[in-house]
C-alpha positions as CSV (number, residue, x, y, z in Angstrom):
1,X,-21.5,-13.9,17.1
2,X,-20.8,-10.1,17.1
3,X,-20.7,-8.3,13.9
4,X,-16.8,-8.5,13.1
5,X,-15.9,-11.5,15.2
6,X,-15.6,-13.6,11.6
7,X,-14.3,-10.7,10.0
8,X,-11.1,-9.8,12.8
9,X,-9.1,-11.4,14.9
10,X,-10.1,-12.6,18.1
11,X,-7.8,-10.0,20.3
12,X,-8.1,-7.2,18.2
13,X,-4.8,-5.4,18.0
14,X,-3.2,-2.6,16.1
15,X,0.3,-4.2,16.1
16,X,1.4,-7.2,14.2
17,X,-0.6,-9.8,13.0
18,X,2.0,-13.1,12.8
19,X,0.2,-15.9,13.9
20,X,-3.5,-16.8,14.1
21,X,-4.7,-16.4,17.7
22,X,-7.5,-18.8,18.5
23,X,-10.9,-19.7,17.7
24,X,-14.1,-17.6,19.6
25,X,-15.8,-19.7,22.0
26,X,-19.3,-19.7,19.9
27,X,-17.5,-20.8,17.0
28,X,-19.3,-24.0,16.6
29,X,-17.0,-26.9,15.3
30,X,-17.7,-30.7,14.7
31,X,-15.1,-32.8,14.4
32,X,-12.7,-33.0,11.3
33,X,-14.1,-36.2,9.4
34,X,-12.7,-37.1,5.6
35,X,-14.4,-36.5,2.5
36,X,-13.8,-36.8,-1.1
37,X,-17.2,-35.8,-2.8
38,X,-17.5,-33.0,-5.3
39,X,-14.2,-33.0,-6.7
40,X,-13.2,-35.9,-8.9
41,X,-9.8,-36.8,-7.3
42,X,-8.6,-38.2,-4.5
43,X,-7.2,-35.7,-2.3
44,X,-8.4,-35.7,1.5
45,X,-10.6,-32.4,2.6
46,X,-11.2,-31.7,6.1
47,X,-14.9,-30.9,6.5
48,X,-16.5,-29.0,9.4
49,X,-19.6,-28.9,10.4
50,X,-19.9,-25.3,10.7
51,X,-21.5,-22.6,9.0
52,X,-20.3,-21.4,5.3
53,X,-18.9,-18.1,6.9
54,X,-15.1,-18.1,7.2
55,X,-13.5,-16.5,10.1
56,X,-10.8,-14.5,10.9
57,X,-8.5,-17.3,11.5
58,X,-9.4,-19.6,8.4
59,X,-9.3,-16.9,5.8
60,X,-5.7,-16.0,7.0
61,X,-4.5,-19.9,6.1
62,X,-2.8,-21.1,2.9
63,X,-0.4,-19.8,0.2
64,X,2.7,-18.6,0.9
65,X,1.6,-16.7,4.5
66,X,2.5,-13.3,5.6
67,X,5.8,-12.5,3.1
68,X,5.0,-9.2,1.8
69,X,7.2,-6.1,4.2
70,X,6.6,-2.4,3.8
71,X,8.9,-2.1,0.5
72,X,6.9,-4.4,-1.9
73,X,3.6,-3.1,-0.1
74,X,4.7,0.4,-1.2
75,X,6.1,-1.0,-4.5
76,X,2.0,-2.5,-4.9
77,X,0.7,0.7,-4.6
78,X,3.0,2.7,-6.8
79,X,3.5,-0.3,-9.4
80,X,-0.7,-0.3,-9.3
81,X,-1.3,4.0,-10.4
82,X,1.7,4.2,-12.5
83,X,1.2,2.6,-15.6
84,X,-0.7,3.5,-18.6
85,X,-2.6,6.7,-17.3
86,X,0.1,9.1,-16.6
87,X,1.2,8.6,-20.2
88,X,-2.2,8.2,-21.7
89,X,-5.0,10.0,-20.6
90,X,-3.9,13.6,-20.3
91,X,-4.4,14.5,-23.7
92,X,-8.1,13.2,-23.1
93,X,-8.9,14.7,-20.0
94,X,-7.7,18.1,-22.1
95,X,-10.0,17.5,-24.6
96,X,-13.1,16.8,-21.9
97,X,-12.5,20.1,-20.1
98,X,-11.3,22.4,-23.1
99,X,-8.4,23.9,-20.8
100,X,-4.6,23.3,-19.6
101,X,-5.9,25.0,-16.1
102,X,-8.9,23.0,-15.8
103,X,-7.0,20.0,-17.0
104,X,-4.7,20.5,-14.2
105,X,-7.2,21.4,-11.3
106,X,-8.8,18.0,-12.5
107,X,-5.6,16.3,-11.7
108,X,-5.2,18.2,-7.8
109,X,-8.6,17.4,-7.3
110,X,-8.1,13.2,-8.2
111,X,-4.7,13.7,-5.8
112,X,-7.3,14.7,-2.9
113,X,-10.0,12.6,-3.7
114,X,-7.6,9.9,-3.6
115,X,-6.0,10.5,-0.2
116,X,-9.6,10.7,1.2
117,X,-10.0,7.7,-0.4
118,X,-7.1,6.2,1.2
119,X,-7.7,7.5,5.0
120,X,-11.4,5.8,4.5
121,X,-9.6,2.4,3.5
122,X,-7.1,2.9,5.9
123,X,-10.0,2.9,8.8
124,X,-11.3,0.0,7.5
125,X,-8.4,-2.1,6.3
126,X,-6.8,-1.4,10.1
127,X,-10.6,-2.5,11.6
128,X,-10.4,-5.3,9.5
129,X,-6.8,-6.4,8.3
130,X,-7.9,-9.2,5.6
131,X,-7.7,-9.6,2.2
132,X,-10.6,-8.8,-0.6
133,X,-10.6,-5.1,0.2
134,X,-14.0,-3.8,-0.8
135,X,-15.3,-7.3,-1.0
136,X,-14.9,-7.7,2.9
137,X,-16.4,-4.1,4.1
138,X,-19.3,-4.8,2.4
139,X,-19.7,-8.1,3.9
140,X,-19.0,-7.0,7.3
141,X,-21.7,-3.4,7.0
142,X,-24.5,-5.3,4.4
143,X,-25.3,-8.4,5.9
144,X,-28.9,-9.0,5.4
145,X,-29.7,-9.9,2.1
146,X,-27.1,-12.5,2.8
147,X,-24.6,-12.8,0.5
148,X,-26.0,-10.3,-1.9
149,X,-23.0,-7.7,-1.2
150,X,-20.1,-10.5,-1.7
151,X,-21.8,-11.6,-5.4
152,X,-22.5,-7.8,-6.7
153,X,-18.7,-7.4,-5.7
154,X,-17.8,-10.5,-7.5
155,X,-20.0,-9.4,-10.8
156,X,-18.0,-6.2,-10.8
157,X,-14.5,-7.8,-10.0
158,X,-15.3,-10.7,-12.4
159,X,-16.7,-8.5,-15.8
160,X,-15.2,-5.4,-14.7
161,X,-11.7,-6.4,-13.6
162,X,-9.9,-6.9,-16.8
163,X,-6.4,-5.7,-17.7
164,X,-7.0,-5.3,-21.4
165,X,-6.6,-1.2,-21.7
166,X,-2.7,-1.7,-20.1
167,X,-2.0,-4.6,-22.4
168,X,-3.6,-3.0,-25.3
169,X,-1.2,0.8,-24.5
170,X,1.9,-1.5,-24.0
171,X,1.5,-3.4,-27.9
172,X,1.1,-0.3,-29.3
173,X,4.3,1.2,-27.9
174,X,6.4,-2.0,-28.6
175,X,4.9,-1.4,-32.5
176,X,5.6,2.4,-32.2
177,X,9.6,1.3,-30.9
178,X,9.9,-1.1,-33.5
179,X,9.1,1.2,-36.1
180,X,6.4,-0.4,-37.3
181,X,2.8,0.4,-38.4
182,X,0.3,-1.0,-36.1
183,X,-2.3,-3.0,-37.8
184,X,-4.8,-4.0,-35.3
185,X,-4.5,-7.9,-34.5
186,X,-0.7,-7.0,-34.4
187,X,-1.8,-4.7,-31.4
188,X,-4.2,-8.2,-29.9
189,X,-2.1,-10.5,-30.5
190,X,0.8,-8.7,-28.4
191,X,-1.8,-7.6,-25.7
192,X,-3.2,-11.2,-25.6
193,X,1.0,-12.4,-25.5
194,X,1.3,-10.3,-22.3
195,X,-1.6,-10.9,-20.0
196,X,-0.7,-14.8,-20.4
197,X,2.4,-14.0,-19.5
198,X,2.0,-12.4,-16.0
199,X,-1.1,-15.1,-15.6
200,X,1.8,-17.8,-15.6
201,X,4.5,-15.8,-13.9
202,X,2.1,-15.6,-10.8
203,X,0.5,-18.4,-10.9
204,X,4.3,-20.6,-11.8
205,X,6.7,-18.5,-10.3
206,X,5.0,-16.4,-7.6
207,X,8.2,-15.1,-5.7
208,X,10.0,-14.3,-9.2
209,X,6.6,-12.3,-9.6
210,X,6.8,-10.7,-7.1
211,X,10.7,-9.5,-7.5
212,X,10.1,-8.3,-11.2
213,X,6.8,-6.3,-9.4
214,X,9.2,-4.3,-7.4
215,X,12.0,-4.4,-9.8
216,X,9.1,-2.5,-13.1
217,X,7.5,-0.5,-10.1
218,X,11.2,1.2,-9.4
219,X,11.5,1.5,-12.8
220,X,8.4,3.5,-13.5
221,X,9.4,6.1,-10.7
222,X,12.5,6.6,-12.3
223,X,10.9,7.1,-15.9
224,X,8.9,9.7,-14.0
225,X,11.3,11.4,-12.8
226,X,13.4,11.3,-16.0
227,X,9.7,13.3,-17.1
228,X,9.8,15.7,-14.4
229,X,13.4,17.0,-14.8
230,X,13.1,17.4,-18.6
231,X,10.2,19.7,-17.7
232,X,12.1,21.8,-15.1
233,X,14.8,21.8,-18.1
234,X,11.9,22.8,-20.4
235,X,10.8,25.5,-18.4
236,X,14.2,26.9,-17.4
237,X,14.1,28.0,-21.5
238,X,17.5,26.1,-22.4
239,X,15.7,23.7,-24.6
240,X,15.1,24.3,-28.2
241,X,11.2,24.9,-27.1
242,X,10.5,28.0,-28.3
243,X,7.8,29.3,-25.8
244,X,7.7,26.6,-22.8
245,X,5.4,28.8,-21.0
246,X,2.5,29.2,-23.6
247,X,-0.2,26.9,-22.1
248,X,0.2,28.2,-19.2
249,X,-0.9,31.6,-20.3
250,X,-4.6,32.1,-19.5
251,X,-4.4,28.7,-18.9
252,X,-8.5,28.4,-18.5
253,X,-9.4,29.6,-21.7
254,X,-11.6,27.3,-23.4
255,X,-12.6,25.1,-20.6
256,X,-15.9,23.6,-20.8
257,X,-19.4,24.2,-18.8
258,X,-20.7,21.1,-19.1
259,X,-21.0,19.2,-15.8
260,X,-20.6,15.4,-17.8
261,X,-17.6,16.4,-19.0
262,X,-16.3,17.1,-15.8
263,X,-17.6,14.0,-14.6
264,X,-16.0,12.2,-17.1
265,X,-12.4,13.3,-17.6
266,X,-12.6,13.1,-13.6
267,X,-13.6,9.1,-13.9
268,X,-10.3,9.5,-16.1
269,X,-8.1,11.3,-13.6
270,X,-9.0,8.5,-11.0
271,X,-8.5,5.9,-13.0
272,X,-4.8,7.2,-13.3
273,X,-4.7,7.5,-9.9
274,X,-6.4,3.9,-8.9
275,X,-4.6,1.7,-6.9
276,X,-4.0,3.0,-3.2
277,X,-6.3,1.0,-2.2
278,X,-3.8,-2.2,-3.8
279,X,-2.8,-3.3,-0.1
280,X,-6.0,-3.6,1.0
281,X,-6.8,-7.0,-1.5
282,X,-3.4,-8.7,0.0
283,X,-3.8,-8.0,3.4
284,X,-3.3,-12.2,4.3
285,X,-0.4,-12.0,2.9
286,X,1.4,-8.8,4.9
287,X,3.6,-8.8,7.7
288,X,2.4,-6.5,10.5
289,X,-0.9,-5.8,8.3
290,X,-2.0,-2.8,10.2
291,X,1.4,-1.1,10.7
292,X,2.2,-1.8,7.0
293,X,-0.9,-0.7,6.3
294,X,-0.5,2.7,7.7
295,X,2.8,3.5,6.5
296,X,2.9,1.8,3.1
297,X,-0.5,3.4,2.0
298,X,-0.1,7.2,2.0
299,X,3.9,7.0,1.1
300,X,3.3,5.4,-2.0
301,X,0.3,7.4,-3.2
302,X,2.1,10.5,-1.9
303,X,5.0,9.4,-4.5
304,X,2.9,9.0,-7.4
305,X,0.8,12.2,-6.6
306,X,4.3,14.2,-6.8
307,X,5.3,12.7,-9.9
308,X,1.7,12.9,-11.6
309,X,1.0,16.3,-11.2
310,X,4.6,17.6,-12.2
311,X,4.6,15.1,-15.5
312,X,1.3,16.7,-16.5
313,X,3.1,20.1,-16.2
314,X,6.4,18.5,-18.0
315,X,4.1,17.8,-20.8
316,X,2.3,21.2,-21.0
317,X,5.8,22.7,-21.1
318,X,7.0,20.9,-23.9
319,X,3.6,20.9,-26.8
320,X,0.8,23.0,-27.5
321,X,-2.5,22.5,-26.5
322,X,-3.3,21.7,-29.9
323,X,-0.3,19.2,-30.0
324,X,-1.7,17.2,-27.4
325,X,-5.4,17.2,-28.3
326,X,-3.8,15.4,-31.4
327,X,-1.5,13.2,-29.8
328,X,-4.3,10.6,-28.6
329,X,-3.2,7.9,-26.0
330,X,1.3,8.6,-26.2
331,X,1.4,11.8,-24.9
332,X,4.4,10.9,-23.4
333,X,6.2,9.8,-26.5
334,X,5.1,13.4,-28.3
335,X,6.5,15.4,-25.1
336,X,10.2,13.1,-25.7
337,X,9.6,13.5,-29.6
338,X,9.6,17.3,-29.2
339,X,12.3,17.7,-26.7
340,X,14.8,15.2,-27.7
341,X,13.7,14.1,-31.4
342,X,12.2,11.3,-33.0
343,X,14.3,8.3,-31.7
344,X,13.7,9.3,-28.6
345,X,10.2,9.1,-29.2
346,X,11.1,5.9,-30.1
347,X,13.2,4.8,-26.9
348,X,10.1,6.4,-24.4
349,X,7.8,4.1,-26.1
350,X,10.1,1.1,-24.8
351,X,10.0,3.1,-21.5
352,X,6.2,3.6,-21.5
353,X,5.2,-0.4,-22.8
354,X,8.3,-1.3,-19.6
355,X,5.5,0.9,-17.5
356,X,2.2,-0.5,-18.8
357,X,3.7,-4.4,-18.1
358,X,4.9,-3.3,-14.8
359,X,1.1,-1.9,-14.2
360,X,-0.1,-5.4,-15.7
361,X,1.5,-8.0,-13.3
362,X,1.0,-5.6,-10.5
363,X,-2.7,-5.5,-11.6
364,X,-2.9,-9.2,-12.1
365,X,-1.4,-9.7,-8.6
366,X,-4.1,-8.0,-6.6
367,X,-6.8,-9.2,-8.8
368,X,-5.9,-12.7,-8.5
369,X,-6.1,-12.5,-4.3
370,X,-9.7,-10.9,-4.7
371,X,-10.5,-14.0,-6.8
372,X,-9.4,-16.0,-4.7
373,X,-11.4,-14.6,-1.6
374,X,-14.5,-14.5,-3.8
375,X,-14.5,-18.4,-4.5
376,X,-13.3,-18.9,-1.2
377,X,-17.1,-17.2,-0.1
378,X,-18.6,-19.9,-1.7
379,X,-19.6,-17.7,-4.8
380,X,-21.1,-20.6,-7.5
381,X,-18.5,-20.9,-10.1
382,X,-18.5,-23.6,-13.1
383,X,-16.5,-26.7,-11.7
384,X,-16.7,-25.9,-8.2
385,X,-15.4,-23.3,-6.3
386,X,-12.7,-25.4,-4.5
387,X,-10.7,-25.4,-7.4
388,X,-11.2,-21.5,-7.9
389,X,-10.1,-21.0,-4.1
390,X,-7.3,-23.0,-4.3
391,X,-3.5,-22.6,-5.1
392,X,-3.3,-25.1,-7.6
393,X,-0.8,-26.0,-9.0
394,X,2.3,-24.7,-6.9
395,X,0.6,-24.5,-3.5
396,X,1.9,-21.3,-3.2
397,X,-0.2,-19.0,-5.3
398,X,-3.5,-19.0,-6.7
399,X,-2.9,-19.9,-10.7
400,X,-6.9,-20.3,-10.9
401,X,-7.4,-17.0,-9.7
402,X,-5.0,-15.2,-12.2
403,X,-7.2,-17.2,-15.0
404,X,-10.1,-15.6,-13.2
405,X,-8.7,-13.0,-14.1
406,X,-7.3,-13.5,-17.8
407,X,-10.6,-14.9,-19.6
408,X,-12.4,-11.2,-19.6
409,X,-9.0,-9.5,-19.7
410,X,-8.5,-11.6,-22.9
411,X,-12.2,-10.8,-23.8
412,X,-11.8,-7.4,-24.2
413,X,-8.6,-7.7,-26.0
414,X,-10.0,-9.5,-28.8
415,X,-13.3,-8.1,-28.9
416,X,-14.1,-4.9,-29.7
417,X,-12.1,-1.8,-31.8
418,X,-9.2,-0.6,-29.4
419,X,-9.7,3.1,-31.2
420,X,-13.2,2.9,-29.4
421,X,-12.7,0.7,-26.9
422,X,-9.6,2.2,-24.7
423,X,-11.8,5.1,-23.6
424,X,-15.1,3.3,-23.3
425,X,-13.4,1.0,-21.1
426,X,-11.9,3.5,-19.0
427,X,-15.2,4.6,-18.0
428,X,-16.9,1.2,-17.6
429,X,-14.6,0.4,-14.8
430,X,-15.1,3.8,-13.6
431,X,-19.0,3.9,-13.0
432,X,-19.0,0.6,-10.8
433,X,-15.9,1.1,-8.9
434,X,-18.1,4.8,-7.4
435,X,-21.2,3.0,-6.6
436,X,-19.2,0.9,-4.5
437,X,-17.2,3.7,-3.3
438,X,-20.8,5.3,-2.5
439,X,-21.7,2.3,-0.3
440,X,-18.4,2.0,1.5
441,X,-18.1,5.6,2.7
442,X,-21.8,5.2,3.7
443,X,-21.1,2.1,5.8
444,X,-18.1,3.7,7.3
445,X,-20.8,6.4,8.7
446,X,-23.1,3.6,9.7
447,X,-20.3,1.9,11.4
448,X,-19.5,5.0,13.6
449,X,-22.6,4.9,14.7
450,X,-23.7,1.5,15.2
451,X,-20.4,0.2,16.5
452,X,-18.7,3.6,18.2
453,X,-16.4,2.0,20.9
454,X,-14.5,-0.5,17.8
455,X,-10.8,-0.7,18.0
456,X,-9.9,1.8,15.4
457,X,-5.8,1.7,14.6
458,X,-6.5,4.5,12.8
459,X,-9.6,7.0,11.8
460,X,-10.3,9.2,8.9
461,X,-11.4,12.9,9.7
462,X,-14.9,13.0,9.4
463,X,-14.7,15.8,6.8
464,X,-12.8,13.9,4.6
465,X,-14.9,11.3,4.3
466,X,-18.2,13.7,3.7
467,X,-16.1,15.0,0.8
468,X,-15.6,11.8,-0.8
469,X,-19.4,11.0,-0.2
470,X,-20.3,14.4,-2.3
471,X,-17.8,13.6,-5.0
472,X,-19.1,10.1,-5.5
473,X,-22.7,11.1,-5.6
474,X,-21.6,13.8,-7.8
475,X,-19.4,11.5,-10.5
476,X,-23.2,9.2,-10.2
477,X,-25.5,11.6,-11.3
478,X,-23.4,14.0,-14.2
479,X,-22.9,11.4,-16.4
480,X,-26.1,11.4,-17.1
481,X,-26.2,15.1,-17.9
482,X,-25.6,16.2,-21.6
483,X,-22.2,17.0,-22.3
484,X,-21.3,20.5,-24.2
485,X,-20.9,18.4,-27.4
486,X,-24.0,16.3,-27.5
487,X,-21.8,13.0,-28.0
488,X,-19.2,12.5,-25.3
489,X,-15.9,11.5,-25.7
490,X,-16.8,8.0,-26.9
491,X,-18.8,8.4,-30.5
492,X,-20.3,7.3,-32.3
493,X,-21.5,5.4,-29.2
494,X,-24.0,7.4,-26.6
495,X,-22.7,9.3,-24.1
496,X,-24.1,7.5,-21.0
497,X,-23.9,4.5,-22.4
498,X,-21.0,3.5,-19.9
499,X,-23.1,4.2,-17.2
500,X,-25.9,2.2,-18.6
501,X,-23.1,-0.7,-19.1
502,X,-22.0,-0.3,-15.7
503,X,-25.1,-0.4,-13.6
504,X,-26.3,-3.1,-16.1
505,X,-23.1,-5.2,-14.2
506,X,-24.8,-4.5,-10.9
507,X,-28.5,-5.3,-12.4
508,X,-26.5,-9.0,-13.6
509,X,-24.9,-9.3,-10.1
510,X,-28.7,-8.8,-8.3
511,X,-30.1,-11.6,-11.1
512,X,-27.1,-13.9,-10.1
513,X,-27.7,-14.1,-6.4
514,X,-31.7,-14.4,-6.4
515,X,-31.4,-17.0,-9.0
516,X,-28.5,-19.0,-7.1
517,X,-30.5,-17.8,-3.3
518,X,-34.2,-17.3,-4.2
519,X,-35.3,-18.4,-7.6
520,X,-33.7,-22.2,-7.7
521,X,-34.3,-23.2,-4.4
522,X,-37.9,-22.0,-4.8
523,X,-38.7,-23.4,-8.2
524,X,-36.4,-27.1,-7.2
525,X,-37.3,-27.4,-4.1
526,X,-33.9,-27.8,-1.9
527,X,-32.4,-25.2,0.4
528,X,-28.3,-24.4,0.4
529,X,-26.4,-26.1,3.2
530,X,-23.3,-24.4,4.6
531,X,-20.3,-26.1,5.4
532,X,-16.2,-25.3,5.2
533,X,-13.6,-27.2,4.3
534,X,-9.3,-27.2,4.1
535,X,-7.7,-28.2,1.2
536,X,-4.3,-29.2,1.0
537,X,-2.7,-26.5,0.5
538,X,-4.0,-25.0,3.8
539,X,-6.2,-22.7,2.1
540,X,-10.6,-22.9,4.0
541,X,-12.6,-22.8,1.6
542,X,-17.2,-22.3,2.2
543,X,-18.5,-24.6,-0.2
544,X,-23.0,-25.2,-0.1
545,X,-24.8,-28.3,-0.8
546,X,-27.9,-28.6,-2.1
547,X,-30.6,-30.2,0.5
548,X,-34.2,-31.4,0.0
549,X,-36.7,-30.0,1.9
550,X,-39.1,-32.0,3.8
């Protein structure tokens, strides 16, 4: 079998993608035959007799099929970067750097980071138009060890992929709205209250999900905008601002030297800007996959890019520097409490928690597919991975997934200190997501070149990808580089302790698969035997049984 022939479609095509063609000829199949074993009920499970390795065809069954047009793919994407890190982090990536103009460059240089970013996953998502995103590029490039790419993913996409620095922004603006203090299991019980919710509005409800997706994602542009033109209005001097244009007066005065600081507010400035790769995860479910692909992708991060970079200039127009160093994680609410007064401080912080739920369910969405796709690989999970893969109970979308994706979300919540926590966690999701970055880009090269003559529906300049390649390696190594004030933005905890945190994740992810591949079998005796099967609900699923050897 060629290297993509489980990963595309048999006739590769750049147009639409509405029905599954049929099977390669070296796809080996037995016949279907009826099975029960494994998972305690009495459903019937057609088993083949076929590797564990899912192709193009399988992976593309079950759920609700393709239902997701250019709108809500656009809506994904802007719904996924605007949510808590427009409002949030600029007064922190001011305090990294030390400057309004270094501040700002930070934010051009995530905007083109991020559409290199995006041309990269566009060349890969059009080459390979199914869902998992990262998850299925590193399959298809790192195929030897087996299955070692698919469970470092998962270790990252399992501990990493939590929603609990949205949930936790969106209590404290509901507190800050209601006028009331904000004691801190006030602030987890509300955070805890939300991601429950959009884990059974998806996994109940999936098309009413879906509708108030699109519906907060709208909503958040036009919060943004309400933003942007109280900054022009700022600027013009007809506000009761008394010198709108201060910070931008020698704007690089104080800026920092230190290359981790850099590093760090810039882990910051993409973490704002995360999510145009959103698409990519849902592919299955996308009408004309590569065509939507291509047009959904760079409209809606172009959108959000607009909108970022003149909010952060709304915001320097309205507060000092000093202002916003103090202002912590509602930025926005100070640049509304200066311009309009203290009840409108109020009302934004209704605004603002509207934008971190919309950022939740879009969040929980996406992560919920890659779960899905994960346990569908035949990744060990406790009680079977059928059940994980599945779309229990509605048929229509995968409520095991979404809890997947709620037990570290609710973790986190509860856990730690938010004062600590919010910007720890920002860069523990930060450090893992660039390693993978790193070994994407650099399959992308080693696909050129190993596999030249490839359909491409569309290619990234070559530049552009070298540039993201430098930037990764870059974010990698300063970290780890003492910042200008010995402690980081995170004390009293160590400055590279996030990146120690997040390669420990990859470290746990290696551990995983040569206990489950290497170190069991070995030690018991057996070796893992592949098979697939359908459930009910459609959905193929690569499930391994444990085999004596003789």
């Amino acid at each position: 079998m060629s290297l993509f022939s489980r990963f595309t479609q048999t006739k590769s095509t750049a147009g639409t993608v509405d029905s599954p063609p049929s099977y390669p000829e070296d796809s080996k199949q037995a016949e279907a035959s009826f099975d029960k074993s494994g998972d305690g009920d009495e459903t019937s499970i057609q088993v083949l007799a076929a590797g564990a390795e899912l192709t193009y065809e399988e992976d593309v069954q079950g759920g609700m099929g393709r239902h997701l047009g250019i709108f809500t793919c656009t809506m994904l994407i802007v719904g996924r970067i605007i949510g808590t890190g427009i409002f949030s982090t600029p007064s922190s990536i001011l305090g990294s750097v030390g400057s309004v103009g270094a501040s700002l460059m930070l934010w051009v240089l995530g905007f083109a980071l991020s559409f290199c970013g995006l041309f990269i996953w566009l060349e890969l998502g059009t080459m390979i138009p199914r869902s998992g995103g990262e998850k299925v590029y590193l399959e298809a490039i790192y195929t030897r060890p087996k299955y070692l790419a698919t469970v470092l993913f998962a270790t990252n996409a399992i501990l990493l992929g939590f929603t609990a620095s949205g949930c936790i922004v969106f209590a404290e603006n509901i507190l800050i709205a209601a006028g009331r203090a904000d004691p801190e299991w006030a602030v987890r019980g509300i955070a805890l209250g939300v991601i429950v919710f959009a884990t059974l509005l998806h996994g109940l409800t999936p098309r009413l999900g879906i509708l108030i997706m699109n519906a907060l994602s709208l909503f958040k542009v036009v919060v943004l905008l309400l933003v942007v033109i109280t900054g022009w209005v700022v600027l013009s001097g007809k506000t009761h601002i008394q010198d709108p244009h201060l910070n931008f007066r020698d704007a690089f005065a104080g800026s920092s030297h230190s290359s981790n600081d850099y590093a760090t507010a810039t882990f910051k400035v993409l973490f704002a800007y995360s999510g145009w790769s959103n698409v990519n995860y849902v592919l299955n479910d996308v009408r004309n996959p590569i065509r939507t692909l291509k047009i959904a992708g760079p409209l809606g991060l172009g959108i959000c890019s607009a909108l970022y970079l003149l909010a952060n200039i709304a915001y320097f127009a309205a507060a000092t520097k000093a202002e916003i160093l103090r202002a912590n994680v509602t930025v926005a609410s100070l640049f509304f409490k200066n311009v309009f007064g203290v009840k409108a401080e109020r009302a934004l912080s209704v605004l603002v928690g509207l934008s971190a739920l919309g950022n939740i369910i879009t969040v929980t969405f996406t992560a919920s597919k890659v779960n899905q796709e994960l346990a569908k690989e035949g990744i060990p999970l406790p009680f079977g991975n059928r059940f994980w893969a599945s779309n229990w109970p509605t048929g229509k979308s995968p409520l095991p997934g979404l809890i997947v994706h709620l037990i570290p979300s609710a973790i986190v919540i509860i856990a730690p200190p938010p004062a600590v926590a919010y910007p720890f966690i920002l860069d523990v999701e930060g450090y893992p997501a660039q390693i993978i970055n790193l070994f994407v880009v650099l399959g992308l090269f080693w696909l050129r070149y190993r596999q030249p003559n490839f359909k491409r529906p569309f290619k990234v300049w070559l530049p552009l990808a070298v540039f993201f390649l430098a930037a990764a390696v870059f974010l990698l190594v300063a970290p780890f580089l003492r910042p200008a004030n010995k402690v980081g933005d995170t004390p009293p905890l160590p400055y590279y302790l996030y990146c120690l945190v997040g390669i420990a994740v990859m470290a746990v992810g290696v551990l995983y698969w040569a206990t489950w591949r290497v170190i069991l079998p070995r030690v018991f005796g057996y070796v893992l035997a592949p098979r697939k099967v359908q459930l009910d609900d459609g959905t193929w699923v690569a499930v391994f049984s444990r085999q004596k050897e003789f």
